[in-house]
C-alpha positions as CSV (number, residue, x, y, z in Angstrom):
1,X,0.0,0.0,0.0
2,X,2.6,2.6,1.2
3,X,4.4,1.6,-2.7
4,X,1.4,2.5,-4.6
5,X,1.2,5.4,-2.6
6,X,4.4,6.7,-3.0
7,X,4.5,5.9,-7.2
8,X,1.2,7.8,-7.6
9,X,2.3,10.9,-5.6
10,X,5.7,10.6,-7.7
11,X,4.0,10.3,-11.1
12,X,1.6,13.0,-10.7
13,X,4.8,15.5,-9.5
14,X,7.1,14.3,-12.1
15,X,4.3,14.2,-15.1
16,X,3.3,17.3,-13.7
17,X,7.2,18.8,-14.0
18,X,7.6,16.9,-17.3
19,X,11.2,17.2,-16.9
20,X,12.6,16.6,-20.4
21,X,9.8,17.9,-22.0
22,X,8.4,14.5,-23.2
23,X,4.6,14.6,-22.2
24,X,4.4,18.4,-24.1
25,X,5.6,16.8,-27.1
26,X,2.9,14.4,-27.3
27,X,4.6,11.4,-25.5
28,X,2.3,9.0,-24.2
29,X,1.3,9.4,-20.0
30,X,3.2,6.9,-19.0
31,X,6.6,8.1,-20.5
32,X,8.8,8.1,-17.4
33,X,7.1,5.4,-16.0
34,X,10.3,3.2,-15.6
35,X,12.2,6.0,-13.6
36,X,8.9,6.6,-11.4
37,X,8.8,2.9,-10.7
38,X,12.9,3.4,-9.8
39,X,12.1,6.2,-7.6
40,X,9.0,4.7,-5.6
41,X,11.1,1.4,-5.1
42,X,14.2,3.1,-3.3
43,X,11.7,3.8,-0.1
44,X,11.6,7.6,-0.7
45,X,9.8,8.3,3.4
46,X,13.7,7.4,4.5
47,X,14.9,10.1,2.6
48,X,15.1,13.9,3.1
49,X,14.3,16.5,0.4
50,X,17.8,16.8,-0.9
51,X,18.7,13.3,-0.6
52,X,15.8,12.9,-3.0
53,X,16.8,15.7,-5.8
54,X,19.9,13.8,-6.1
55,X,18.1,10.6,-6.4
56,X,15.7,12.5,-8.7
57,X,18.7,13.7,-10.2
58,X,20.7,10.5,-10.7
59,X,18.0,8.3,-11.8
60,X,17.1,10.4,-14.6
61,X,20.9,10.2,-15.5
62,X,21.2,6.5,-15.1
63,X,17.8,5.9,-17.6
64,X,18.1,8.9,-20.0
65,X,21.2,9.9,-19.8
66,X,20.5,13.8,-19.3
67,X,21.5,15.3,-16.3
68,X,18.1,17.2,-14.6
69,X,19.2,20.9,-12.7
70,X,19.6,20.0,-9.1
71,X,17.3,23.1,-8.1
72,X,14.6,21.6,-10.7
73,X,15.1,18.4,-8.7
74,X,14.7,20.2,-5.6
75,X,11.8,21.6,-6.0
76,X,10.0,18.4,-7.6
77,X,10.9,16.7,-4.4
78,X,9.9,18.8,-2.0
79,X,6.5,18.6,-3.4
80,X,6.8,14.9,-3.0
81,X,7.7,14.9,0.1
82,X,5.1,17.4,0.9
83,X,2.4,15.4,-0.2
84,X,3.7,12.1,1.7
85,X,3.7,14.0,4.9
């Protein structure tokens, strides 16, 4: 329960950011959905908000290969975190 929690609060911020631009183009909804899976599985409540920008931040690295802004990151998780509280 507390998984499918997390992945739905992380999709709707990080569709909501869109943060290569993807879902503006006309990519389909669930274009980042292997990096929100990635995100939801590394038990996000453990970390704080700048522990999770640079998990943000490296994930999106590791799967696409383009390094997000750390302060774009930042932002995206503290609304994640946010909404978990």
């Amino acid at each position: 329960m507390k998984y499918e929690s997390e992945l739905e609060t992380i999709s709707k911020y990080i569709n909501e950011w869109d943060p290569i631009g993807l879902l503006a183009g006309g990519a389909p909804p669930n274009e980042y959905s292997i990096e929100i899976r990635e995100l939801a599985a590394m038990n996000i409540s453990l970390l704080d908000e700048v522990e999770l920008a640079k998990l943000i931040q490296d994930v999106f690295l590791d799967f696409m290969g383009i390094k997000l802004r750390t302060l774009n990151c930042l932002d995206c998780a503290m609304k994640i975190k946010g909404s978990l509280k």
